[in-house]
N, C-alpha and C positions, 0 to 999 in steps of 0.2 A: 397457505400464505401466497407471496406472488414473488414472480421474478421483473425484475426492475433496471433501466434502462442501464448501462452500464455506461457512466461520462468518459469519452476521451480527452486526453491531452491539447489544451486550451481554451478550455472551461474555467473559469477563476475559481469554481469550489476546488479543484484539486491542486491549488498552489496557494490557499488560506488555512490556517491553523483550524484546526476542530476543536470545538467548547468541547468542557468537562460535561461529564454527565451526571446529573443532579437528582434524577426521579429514575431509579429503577421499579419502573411501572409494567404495565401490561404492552404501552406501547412500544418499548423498549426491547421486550422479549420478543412482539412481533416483528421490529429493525433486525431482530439477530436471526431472526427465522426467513427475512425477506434475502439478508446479505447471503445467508446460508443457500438457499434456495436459486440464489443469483450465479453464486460461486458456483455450485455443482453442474448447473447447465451450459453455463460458458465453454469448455472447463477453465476452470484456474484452482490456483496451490492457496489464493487468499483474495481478500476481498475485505475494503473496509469502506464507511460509511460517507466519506467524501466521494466515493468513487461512483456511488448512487443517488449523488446529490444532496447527502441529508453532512451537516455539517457539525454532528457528534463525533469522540473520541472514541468510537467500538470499529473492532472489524473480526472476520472468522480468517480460517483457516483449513485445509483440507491435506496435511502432511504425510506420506506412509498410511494412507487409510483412516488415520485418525482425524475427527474432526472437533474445533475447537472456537473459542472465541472470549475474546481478551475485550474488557471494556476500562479505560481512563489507564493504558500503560506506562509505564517506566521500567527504560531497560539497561540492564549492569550488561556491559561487551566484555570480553575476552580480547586479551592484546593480541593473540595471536591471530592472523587472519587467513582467509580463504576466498581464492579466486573461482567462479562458476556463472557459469549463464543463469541471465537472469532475464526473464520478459515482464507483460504487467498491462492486464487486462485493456487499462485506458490506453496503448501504445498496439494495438491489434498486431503481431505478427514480427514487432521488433524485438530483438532477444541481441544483448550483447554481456560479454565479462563484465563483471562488476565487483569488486573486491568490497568484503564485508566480513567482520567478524566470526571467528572459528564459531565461537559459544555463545549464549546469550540465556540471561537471566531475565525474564518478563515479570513482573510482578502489578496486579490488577485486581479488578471484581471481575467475578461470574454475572447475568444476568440477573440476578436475585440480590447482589448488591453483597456477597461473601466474597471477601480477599482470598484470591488463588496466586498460586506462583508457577511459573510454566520455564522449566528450565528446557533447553535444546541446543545443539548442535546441528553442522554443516546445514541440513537443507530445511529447515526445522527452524535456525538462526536465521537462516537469511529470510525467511517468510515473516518472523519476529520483527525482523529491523526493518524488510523493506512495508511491511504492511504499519507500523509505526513512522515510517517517514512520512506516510501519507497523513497522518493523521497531525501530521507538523506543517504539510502543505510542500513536501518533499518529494521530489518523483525521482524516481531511480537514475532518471538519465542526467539528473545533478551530481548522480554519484561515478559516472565515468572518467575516463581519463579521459583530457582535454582531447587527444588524439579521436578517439570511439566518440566521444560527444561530438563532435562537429560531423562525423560520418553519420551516427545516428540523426542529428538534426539534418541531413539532405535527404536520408531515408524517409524521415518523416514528413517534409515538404514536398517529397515526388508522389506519398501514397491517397491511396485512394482516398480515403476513409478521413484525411487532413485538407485533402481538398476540397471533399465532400461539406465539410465545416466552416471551411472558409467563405464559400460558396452560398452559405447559409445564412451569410453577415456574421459567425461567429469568430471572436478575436481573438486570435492567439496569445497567451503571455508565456515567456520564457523566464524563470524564475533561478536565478543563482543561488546554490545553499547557502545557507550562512554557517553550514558546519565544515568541517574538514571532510573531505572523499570516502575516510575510513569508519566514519560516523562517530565514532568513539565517545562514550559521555566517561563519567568520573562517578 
């Protein structure tokens, strides 16, 4: 398969919702082989399909060695929460606390279109939630505290790699969640 460009932070595919996915086909299996293949070279802990441009509900994961991937999720949170560093591939080199969910219940298809259920905790959950926000058009740094977001957004207007983009004529959007910080659904 191939490794594929990897969109940073103010590109519109990664603050737009991702369609369902409706045809687990051959081409589908190759999206999960490209994201897989994207994800291990980089490195990163996850990687989902907005973040390659393609605007479906799939993305992988790479946790404790285990490698994984979740396509059209829905996830049950745990009230309880947990604070840990968090970065994220389109944000090159930015890593701040992000408070998210102890536990997290994923429930989805496999690439062949069989409902799996992917239960996980601490570092496991937050790969679950943050690679699912993406797929909501959510980027992690909607999930900061006001304080850490406005430091992150100076971090990201001084670095290279932002200015590089701008540069490019590409326009930045900053996108406010529409959920709460702690993501929580019901």
């Amino acid at each position: 398969m191939s490794i594929q460009e990897i969109r940073f932070f103010g590109d519109p595919v990664l603050t737009t919702p991702a369609a369902l996915v409706t045809d687990f086909d051959k081409e589908l299996r190759m999206l999960v082989q490209d994201l897989t293949d994207t994800m291990l070279d980089a490195p990163g802990a996850g990687l989902a399909a907005p973040q390659i441009g393609v605007p479906l509900r799939v993305f992988v994961w790479d946790v404790d060695e285990e490698l994984g991937h979740l396509i059209n999720p829905v996830l049950s949170l745990s009230e309880e929460m947990q604070d840990g560093e968090e970065g994220c591939l389109s944000f090159p080199e930015l890593r701040y606390e992000t408070p998210r969910a102890m536990r997290a219940v994923a429930k989805g298809f496999n690439m062949y279109g069989e409902p799996i259920t992917v239960e996980g905790s601490e570092f496991l959950a937050r790969a679950l939630q943050h690679e699912t926000d993406h797929l909501d058009g959510i980027l992690f740094i909607d999930k900061l505290r006001p304080e850490d977001r406005k430091l992150a957004m100076k971090e990201i207007r001084e670095s290279e790699w932002f200015n590089l983009a701008a540069a490019q004529g590409r326009s930045i959007q900053v996108k406010e969640s529409p959920h709460s910080i702690f993501g929580r659904i019901s």
